[in-house]
N, C-alpha and C positions, 0 to 999 in steps of 0.2 A: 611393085611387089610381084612375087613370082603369083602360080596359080594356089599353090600347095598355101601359101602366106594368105593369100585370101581367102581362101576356109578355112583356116583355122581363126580369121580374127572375127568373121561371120559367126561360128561356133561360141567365141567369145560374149561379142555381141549377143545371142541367144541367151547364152548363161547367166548374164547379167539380166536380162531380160527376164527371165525366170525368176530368178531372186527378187528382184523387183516387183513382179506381180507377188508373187507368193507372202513378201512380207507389208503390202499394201492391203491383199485379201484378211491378211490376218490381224490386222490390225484393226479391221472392222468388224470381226467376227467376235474376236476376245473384250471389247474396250470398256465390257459392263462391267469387271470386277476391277476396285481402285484398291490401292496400297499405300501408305509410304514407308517414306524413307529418308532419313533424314543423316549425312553423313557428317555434318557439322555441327551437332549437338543440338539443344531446344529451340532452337531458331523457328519461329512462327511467323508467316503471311497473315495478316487479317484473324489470327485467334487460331489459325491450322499450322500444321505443321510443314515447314520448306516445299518438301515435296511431299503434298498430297494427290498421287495423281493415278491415271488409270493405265493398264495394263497394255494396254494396247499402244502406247506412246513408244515402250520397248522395241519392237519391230520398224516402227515408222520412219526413225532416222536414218536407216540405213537405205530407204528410196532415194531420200538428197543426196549420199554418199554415192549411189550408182549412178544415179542422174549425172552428177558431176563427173563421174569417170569418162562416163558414156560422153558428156558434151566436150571433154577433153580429148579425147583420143580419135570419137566417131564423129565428132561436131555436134551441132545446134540442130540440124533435120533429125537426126538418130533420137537423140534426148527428147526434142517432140513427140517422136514415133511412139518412144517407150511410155511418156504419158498419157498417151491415150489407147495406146494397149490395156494399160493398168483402168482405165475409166471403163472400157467393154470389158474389164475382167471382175471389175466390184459390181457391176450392174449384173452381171452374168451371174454371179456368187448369190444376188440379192435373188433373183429370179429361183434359182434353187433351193435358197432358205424359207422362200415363201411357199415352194410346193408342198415343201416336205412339212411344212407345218397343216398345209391346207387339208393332208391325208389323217386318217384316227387311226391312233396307236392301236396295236393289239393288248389285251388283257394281260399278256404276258411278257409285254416289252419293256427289258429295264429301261428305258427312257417314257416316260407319259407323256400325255398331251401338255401336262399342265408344266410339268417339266423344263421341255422342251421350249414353250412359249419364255417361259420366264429369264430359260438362255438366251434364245433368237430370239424374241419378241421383236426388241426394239430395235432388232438389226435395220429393218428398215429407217426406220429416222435418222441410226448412227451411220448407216452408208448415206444416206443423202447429205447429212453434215458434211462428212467424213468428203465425200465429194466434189461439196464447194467450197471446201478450203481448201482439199488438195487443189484444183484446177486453177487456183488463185495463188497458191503459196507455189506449186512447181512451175507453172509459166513465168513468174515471178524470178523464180529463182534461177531459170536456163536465162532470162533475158539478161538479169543483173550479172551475172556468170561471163556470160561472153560479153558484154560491156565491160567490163573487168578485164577479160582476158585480148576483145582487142586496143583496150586504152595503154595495156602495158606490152603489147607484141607480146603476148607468150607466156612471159617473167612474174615470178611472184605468184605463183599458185595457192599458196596458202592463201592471201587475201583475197581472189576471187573465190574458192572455197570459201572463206569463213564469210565476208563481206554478201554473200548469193544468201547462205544460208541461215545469216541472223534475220536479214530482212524478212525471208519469206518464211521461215518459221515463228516471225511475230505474227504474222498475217494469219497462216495454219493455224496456230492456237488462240489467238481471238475470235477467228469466224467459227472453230467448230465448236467453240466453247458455248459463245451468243447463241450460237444453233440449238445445240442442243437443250440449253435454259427457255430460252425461247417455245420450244415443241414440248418443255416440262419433263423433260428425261434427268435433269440435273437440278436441284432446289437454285433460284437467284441468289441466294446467301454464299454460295461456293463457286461465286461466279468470277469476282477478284481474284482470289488466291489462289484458283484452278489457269486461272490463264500466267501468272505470275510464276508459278510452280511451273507448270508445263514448259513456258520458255526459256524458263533459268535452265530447266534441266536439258532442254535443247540443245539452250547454248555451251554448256558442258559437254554433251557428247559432240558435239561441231568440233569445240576442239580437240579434242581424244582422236577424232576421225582422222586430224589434218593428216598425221602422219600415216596412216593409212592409203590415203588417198596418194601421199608421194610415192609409197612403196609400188601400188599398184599403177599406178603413171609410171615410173621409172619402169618397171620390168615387162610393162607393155610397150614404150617408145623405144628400150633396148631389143627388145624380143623384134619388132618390126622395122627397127632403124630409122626413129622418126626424129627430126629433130625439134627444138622447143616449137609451139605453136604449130605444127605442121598436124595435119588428121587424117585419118585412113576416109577414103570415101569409097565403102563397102557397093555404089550406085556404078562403082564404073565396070 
């Protein structure tokens, strides 16, 4: 690649990067208020509805979605990288929410103390979940990934996408689920059907994404002239 060609896939790489922190950050920050929704009529898990699940789930798929851009285009070191980018940038987040909680409100501050706690309270407990299922579920998912991607040379991306991402998204929504019931943030009664909801709905947006994921592989391999399996190594 020329020089011009490798800054701008560098730039890319970043952007992607950002995305990725930003919607892993957020994801731990929102995941106290839950919802559902249920798009197939009264279908109930265990006496709840399909998808009873927390807010925070929304943001979170699209880390696997970059992950896998990222382990496509950039390789297996990159997609590393951005994982633990994202692990210094929750803990970093965590460090913040706790200061700001540590200080008292002024008398006059639309937000209270009491407020306040009861948003970020539990931030802590939910980043530490939140934590060890990612570091489980995304390592999980780059290894399964490129096993995938070098058993088949290259071909069939949809199956390594979907194949990375069912696995490790069962993994992600059992550990953080356990976790959280566990530290008493979640009642044990809601403990079945929050993990069974959460992976179905995964597994739902896994596939929605597929095509996503070709679009932006195709207009990145065309953009830099790469052919199937071949990867930028932004290191050289």
């Amino acid at each position: 690649m020329t020089h011009s060609d490798t800054l701008f896939a560098r730039k890319i790489y970043l952007y992607l990067g950002a995305l990725f922190i930003t919607s892993l950050v957020v994801s731990n920050l929102i995941f106290q208020k839950f919802f559902y929704w249920n798009p197939f009529g009264d279908i109930t898990v265990f006496g709840a509805p399909l998808f009873e699940i927390s807010v925070g789930i929304l943001p979170y798929p699209v880390t696997f979605l970059i992950t896998d851009i990222i382990s496509e285009i950039f390789g297996k070191k990159k997609a590393n990288q951005i994982v633990k980018a994202g692990i210094f940038a929750s803990f970093f987040s965590l460090v913040i929410v706790y200061t700001s909680a540590s200080v008292s409100a002024t008398s006059w501050s639309p937000v209270s103390d009491e407020l306040f706690h009861s948003v970020f309270g539990n931030t802590i407990v939910a980043v530490f979940a939140s934590m060890m299922a990612y570091l489980l579920a995304q390592f999980v998912d780059i290894q399964i990934y490129h096993f995938w991607k070098n058993l088949t040379q290259g071909r069939y991306l949809w199956l390594r996408n979907n194949f990375s991402t069912f696995s490790s998204q069962l993994i992600d929504t059992f550990t953080v689920v356990l976790l959280l019931c566990s530290f008493g943030e979640i009642p044990w009664d809601k403990f079945t059907g929050l993990v069974i909801s959460g992976f179905i709905f995964k597994i739902i947006i896994a596939f929605l994404d597929t095509p996503f994921l070709y679009l932006f592989v195709y207009m990145l391999r065309k953009r830099f002239k790469l052919t199937v399996g071949q990867e930028i190594d932004l290191d050289a």
